[in-house]
C-alpha positions as CSV (number, residue, x, y, z in Angstrom):
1,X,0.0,0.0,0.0
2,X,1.2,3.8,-0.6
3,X,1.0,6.5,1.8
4,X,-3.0,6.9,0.7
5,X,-3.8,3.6,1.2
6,X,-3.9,2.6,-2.7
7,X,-2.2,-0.9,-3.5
8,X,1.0,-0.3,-5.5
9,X,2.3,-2.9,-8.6
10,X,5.6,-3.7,-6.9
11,X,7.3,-3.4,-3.6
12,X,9.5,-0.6,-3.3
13,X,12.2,-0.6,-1.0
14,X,14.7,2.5,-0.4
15,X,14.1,5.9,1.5
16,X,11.8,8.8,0.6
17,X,10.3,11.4,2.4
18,X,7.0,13.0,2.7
19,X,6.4,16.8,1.5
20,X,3.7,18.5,3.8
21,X,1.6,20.5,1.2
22,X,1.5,24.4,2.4
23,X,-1.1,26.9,1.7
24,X,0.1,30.1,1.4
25,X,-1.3,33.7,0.4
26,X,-1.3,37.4,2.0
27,X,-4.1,39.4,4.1
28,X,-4.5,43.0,3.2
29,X,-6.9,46.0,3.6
30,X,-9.0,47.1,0.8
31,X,-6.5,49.2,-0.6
32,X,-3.8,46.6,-1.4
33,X,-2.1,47.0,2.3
34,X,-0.3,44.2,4.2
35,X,-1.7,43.3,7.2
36,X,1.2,41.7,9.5
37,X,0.0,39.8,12.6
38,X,-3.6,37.4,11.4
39,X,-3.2,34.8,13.2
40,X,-4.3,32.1,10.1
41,X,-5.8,29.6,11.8
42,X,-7.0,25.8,10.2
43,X,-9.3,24.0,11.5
44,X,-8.3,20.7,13.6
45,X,-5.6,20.2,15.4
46,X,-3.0,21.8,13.2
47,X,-0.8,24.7,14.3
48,X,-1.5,28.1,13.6
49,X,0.3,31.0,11.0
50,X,1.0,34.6,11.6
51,X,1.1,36.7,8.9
52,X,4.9,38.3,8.1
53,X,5.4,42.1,7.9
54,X,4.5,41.9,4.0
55,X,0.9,40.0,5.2
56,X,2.1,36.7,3.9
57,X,1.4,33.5,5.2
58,X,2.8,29.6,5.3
59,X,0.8,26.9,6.6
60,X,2.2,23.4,6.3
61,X,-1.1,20.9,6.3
62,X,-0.6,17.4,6.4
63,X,-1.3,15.6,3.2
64,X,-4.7,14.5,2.2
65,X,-5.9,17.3,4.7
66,X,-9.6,18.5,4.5
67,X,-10.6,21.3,6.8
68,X,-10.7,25.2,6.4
69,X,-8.8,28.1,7.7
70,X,-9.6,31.5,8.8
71,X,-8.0,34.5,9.6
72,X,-8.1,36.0,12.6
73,X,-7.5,39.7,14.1
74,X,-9.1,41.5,16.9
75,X,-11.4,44.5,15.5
76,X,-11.4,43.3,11.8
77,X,-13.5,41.1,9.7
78,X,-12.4,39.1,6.6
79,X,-13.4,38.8,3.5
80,X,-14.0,35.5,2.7
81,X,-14.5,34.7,6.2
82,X,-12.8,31.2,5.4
83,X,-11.6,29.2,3.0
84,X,-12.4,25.2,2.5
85,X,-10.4,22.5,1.6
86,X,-11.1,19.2,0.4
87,X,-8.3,16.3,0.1
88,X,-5.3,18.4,-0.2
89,X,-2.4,16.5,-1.9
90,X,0.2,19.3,-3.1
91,X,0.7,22.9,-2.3
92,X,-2.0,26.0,-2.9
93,X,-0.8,29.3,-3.3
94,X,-2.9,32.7,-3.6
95,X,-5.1,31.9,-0.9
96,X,-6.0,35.3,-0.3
97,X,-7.7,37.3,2.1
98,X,-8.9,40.9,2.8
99,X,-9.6,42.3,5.8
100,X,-11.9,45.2,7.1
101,X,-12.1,47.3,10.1
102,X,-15.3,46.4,12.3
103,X,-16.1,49.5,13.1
104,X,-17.0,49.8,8.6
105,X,-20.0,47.5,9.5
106,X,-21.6,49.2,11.6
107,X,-24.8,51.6,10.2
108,X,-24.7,55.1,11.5
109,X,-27.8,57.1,11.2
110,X,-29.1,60.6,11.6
111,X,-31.8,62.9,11.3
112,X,-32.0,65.3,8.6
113,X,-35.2,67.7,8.4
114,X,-38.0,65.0,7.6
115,X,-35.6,62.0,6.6
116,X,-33.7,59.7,8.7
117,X,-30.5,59.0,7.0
118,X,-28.5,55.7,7.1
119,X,-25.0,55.2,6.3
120,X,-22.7,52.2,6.3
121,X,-19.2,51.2,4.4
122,X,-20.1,49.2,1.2
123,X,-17.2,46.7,-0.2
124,X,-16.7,46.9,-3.9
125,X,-18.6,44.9,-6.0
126,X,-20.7,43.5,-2.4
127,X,-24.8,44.2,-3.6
128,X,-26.7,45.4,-0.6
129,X,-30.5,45.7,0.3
130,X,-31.8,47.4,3.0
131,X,-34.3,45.5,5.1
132,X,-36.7,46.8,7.5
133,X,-38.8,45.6,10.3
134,X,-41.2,46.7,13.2
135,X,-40.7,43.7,15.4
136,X,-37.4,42.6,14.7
137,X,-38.9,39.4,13.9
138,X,-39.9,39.7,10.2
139,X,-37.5,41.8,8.1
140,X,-38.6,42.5,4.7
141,X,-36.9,44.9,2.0
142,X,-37.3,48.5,2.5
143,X,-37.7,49.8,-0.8
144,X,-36.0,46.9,-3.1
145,X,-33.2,48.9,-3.9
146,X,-30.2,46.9,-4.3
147,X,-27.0,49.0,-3.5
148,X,-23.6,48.4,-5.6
149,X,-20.5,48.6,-3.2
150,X,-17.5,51.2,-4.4
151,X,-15.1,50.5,-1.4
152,X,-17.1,53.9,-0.3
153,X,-19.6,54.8,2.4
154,X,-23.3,54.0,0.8
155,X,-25.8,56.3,1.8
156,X,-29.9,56.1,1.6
157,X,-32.7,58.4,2.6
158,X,-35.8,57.2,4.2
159,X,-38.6,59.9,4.9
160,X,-39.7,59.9,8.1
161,X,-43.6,59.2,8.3
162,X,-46.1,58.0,10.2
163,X,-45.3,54.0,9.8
164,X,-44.8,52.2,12.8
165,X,-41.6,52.5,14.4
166,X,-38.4,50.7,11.6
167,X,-35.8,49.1,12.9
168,X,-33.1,48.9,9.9
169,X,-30.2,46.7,9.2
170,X,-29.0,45.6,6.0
171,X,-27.8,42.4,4.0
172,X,-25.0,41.4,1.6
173,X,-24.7,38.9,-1.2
């Protein structure tokens, strides 16, 4: 049998060593930035990576390896959240990620004359629809408008009237 289990044609005798695949890649900000110290964590049992000054990343997995990893860092979020593997025989490279500041996620909202106005940070190319509730049970969309992302604040107007008291929050794709 070979290291995966599958019969082999002939015995092979002799030495040979085993290559731990590694997936690599870098974490940066939106605008292309390094990020040195994400902890890049897989799942499992397997040891952690800490991104380098230049917001690369190593992470040796052991072969045949199926799990996923995430970056970590207090006060950001990333973008994906994770990655997945599945079976991983030889070495992956590129495995980006970008991270964001919490505090962009949040909605910030004020009044304006007659209109409430709503404000959050939209990631490029991210769609966004505002939803709306009055119980915080059952959120429906506001006004169907999907929103493009610019790697911008994204702003929306909504006249204040005599509906029931809205609670707002929005979603991404």
């Amino acid at each position: 049998m070979n290291f995966f289990g599958v019969p082999m044609s002939q015995t092979y005798t002799g030495t040979f060593s085993l290559q731990a695949p590694i997936i690599s890649g870098t974490v940066r900000d939106l605008n292309g930035t390094p990020i040195p110290g994400v902890v890049v964590h897989p799942s499992g049992s397997l040891a952690s990576a800490t991104t380098d000054t230049n917001g690369s990343y190593s992470l040796p997995v052991l072969p045949s390896w199926t799990g996923t990893i995430t970056p970590i860092k207090s006060g950001w979020i990333s973008k994906p959240a994770s990655i997945n593997y599945d079976t991983v025989f030889y070495d992956l490279t590129s495995q980006d990620f970008v991270l964001l500041p919490a505090e962009a996620f949040r909605i910030s909202s004020n009044i304006q004359g007659t209109n409430l106005n709503l404000s959050w940070f939209g990631l490029p190319n991210e769609i966004y629809l505002l939803l709306a509730s009055t119980n915080l049970v059952d959120w429906y969309p506001y006004d169907g408008t999907q929103l493009v992302g610019t790697n911008g604040p994204i702003n929306i107007t909504v006249p204040v009237d005599t509906t029931s008291t809205r609670f707002f929050r929005f979603g991404a794709n």
